[in-house]
C-alpha distance (Angstrom), angle and dihedral (degrees) to the residues before:
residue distance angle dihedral
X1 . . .
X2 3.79 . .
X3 3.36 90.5 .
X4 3.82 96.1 57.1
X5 3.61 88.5 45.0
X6 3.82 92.3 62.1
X7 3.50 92.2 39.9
X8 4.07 92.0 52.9
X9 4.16 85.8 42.6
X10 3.95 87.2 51.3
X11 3.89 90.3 48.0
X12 4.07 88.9 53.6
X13 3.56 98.7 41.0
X14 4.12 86.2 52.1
X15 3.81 97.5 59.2
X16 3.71 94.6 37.4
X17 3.95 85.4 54.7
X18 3.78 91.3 50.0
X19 3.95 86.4 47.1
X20 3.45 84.0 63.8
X21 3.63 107.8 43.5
X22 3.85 88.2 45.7
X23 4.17 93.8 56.4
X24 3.93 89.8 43.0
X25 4.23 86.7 50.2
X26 3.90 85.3 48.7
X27 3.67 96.0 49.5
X28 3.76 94.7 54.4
X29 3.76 89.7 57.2
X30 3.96 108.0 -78.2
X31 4.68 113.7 129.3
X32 3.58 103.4 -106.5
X33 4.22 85.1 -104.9
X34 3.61 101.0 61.3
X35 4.05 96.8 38.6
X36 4.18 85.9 58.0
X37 3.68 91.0 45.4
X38 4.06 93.5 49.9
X39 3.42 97.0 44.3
X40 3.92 91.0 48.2
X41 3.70 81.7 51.9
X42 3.65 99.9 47.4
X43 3.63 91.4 47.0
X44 3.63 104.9 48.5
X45 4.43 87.4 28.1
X46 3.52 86.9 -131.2
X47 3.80 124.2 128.1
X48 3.95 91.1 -0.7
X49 3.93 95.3 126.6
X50 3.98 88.1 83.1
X51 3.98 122.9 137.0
X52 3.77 79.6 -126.4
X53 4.31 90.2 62.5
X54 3.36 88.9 58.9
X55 4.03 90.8 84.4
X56 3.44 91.6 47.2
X57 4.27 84.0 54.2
X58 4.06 93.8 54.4
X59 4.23 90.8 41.1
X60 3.63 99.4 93.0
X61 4.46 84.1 -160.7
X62 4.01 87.7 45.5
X63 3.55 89.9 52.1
X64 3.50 100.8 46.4
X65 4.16 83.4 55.4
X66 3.61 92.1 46.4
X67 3.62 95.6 55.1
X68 3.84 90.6 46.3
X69 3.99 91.6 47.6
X70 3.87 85.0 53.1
X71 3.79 102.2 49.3
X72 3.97 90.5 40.6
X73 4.08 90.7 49.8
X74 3.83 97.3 55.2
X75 3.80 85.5 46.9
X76 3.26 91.6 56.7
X77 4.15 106.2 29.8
X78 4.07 77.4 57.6
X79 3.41 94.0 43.3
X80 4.33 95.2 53.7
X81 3.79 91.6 40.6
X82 3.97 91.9 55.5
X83 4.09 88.6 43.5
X84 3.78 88.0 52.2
X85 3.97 95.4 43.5
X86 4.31 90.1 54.1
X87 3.97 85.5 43.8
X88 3.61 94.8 57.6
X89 3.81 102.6 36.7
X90 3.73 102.3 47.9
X91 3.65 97.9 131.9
X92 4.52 90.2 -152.3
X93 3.69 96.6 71.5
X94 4.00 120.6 93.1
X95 4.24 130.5 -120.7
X96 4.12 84.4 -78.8
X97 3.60 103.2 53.9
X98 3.45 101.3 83.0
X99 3.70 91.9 58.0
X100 3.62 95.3 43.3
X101 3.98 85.2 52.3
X102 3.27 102.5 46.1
X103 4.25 93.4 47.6
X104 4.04 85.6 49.1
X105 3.57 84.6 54.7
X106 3.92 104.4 36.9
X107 3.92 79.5 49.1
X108 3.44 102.4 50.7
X109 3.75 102.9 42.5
X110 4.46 85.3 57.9
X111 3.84 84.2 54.3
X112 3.97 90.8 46.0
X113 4.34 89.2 46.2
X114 4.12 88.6 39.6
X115 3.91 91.2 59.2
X116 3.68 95.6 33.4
X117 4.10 90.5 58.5
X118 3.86 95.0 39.4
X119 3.98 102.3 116.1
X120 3.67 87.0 -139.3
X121 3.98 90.1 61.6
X122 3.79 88.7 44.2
X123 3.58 91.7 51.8
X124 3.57 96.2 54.7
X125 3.80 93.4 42.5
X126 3.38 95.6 59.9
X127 3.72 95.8 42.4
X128 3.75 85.2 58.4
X129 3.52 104.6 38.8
X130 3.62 90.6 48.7
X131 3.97 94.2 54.4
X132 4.27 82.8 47.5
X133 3.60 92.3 57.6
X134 3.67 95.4 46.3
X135 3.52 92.0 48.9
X136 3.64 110.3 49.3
X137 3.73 102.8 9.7
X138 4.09 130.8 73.9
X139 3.25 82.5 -135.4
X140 4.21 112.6 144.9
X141 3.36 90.6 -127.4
X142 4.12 115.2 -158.6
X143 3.43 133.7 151.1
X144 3.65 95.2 -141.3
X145 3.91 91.4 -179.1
X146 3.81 97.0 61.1
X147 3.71 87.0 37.0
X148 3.36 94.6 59.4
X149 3.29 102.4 28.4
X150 3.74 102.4 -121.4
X151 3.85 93.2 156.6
X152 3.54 89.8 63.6
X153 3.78 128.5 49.2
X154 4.09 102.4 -57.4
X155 3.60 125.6 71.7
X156 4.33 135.6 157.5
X157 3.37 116.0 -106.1
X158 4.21 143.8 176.5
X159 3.85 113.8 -114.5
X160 3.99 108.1 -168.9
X161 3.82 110.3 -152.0
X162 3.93 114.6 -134.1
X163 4.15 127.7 -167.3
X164 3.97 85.7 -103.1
X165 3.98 98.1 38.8
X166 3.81 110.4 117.6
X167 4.41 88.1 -124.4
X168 3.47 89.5 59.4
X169 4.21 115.3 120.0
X170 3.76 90.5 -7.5
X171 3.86 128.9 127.2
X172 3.91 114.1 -126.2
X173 3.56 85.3 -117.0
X174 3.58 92.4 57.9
X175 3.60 93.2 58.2
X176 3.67 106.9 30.6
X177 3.67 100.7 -158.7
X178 3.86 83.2 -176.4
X179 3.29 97.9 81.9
X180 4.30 95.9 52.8
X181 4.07 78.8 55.2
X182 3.78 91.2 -105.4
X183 3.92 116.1 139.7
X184 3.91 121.0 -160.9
X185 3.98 113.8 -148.5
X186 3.13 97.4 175.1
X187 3.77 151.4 -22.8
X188 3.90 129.5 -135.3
X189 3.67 117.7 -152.3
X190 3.93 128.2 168.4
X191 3.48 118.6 -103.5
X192 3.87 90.9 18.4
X193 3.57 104.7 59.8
X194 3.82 125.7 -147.2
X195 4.31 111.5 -14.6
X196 3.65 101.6 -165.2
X197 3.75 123.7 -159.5
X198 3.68 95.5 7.2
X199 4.27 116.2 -140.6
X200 3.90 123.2 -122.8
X201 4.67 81.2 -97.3
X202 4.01 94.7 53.9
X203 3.85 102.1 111.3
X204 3.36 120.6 -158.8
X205 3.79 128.0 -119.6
X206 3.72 139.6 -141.3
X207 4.04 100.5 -106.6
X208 4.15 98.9 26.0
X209 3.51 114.2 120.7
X210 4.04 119.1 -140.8
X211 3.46 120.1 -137.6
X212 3.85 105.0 -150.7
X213 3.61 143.1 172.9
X214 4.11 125.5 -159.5
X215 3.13 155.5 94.6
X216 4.60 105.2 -21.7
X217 3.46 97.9 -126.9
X218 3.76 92.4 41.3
X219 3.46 85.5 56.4
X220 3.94 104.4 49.2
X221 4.03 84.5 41.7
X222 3.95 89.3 59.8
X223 3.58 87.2 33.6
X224 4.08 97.1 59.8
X225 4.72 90.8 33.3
X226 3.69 104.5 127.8
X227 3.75 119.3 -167.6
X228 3.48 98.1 -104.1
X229 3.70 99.5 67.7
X230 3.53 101.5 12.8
X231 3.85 107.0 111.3
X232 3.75 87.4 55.8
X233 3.38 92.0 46.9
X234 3.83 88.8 54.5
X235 3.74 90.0 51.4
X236 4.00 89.5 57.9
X237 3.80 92.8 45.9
X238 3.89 94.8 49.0
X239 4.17 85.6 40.9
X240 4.11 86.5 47.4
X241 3.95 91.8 41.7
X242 4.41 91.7 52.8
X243 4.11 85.6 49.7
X244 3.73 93.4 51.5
X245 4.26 90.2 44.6
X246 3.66 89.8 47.1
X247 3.48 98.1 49.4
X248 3.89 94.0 41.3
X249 4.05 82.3 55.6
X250 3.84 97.6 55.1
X251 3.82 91.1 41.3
X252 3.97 84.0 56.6
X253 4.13 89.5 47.3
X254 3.55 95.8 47.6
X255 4.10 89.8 47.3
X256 3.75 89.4 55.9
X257 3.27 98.4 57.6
């Protein structure tokens, strides 16, 4: 029964330790989705060979996780394995044990997943964890989803420029994305590297990728604008953009008073 014990304790300790590592990936900039499935990854060293691992690889924090994640999952894959191999080869136990054991087991590690998904738990965890890492860690420690309000209706996003894409071989000036409430941080383009900020000259290329943050459908409306139709297109979404600022002003007026 010992055995189980530490094997159910090693189970627990393993998702709480991924809890971790996936709110310290979120803080340094990672969606909430993709900093659970990396530190999953990096824990268990399956599936970490993603495109998406690669910003994990250039974050010098993220790496620094990773690494830890790693060494801490084959210490405690090893660890489980060797708790289940004494469990099940105890030679005093009778014809029934292993049935008994392995429903106690099967049993217990639903309970341990049931808690560790409740929303409740979650909540808590990251409450706590968060406080921990600003505490005793140098950690930069942001919550870039309230602080960008990514649970609302804004969000960052990658726009890939194509030879028919309504961006392509036009200055930022030219298209003032400003005024549909879209903001470019930065633009990616091979051979050049990472331009961030781009000036009111920068043109845009067939094959960059834009790095920008605003309002979602904004975003998948510039996103999808082809060539063809695109200057009307940025007509509505400048037209669309006023209505929402105007109404967002006398919503703000009528609060105050």
């Amino acid at each position: 029964m010992a055995s189980v014990i530490s094997f159910l304790i090693i189970i627990a300790i393993s998702l709480l330790i991924t809890r971790i590592a996936a709110v310290a990936f979120s803080l340094t900039g990672l969606s909430r989705d993709i900093a659970n499935f990396q530190a999953l990854s990096a824990f268990t060293g399956v599936g970490f060979t993603t495109s998406e691992a690669e910003s994990i690889l250039r974050h010098p924090i993220r790496r620094k996780i990773a690494m830890l994640l790693m060494l801490l999952g084959n210490a405690g894959i090893v660890s489980a394995v060797a708790s289940l191999v004494i469990t099940f080869t105890n030679e005093s136990k009778t014809w029934y044990s292993d049935y008994v054991t392995s429903g106690i087991i099967i049993l217990s590690i639903l309970l341990i997943w049931l808690i560790y998904r409740s929303k409740y738990v979650k909540k808590g965890l990251d409450k706590i964890i968060s406080f921990m890492l600003r505490k005793y860690t140098d950690l930069k420690v942001i919550d870039y989803e309230h602080f960008l309000n990514r649970d609302l209706e804004y969000d960052l996003d990658l726009i890939s420029i194509g030879e028919n894409h309504w961006l392509a071989n036009k200055t930022m000036k030219e298209v003032r994305l400003k005024e549909e409430g879209i903001v470019v941080l930065g633009i990616e383009r091979n051979g050049s590297g990472y331009i961030g900020v781009p000036n009111g000259d920068f043109k845009i290329k067939t094959d960059d990728v834009l790095k920008v943050y605003g309002r979602k459908e904004a975003i998948q409306d510039l996103s999808d604008r082809k060539l063809v139709d695109g200057d009307k297109k940025h007509k509505e979404a400048v037209l669309e953009e006023k209505n929402i600022k105007d109404f967002e002003r006398e919503f703000e007026l009528k609060n105050r008073h």
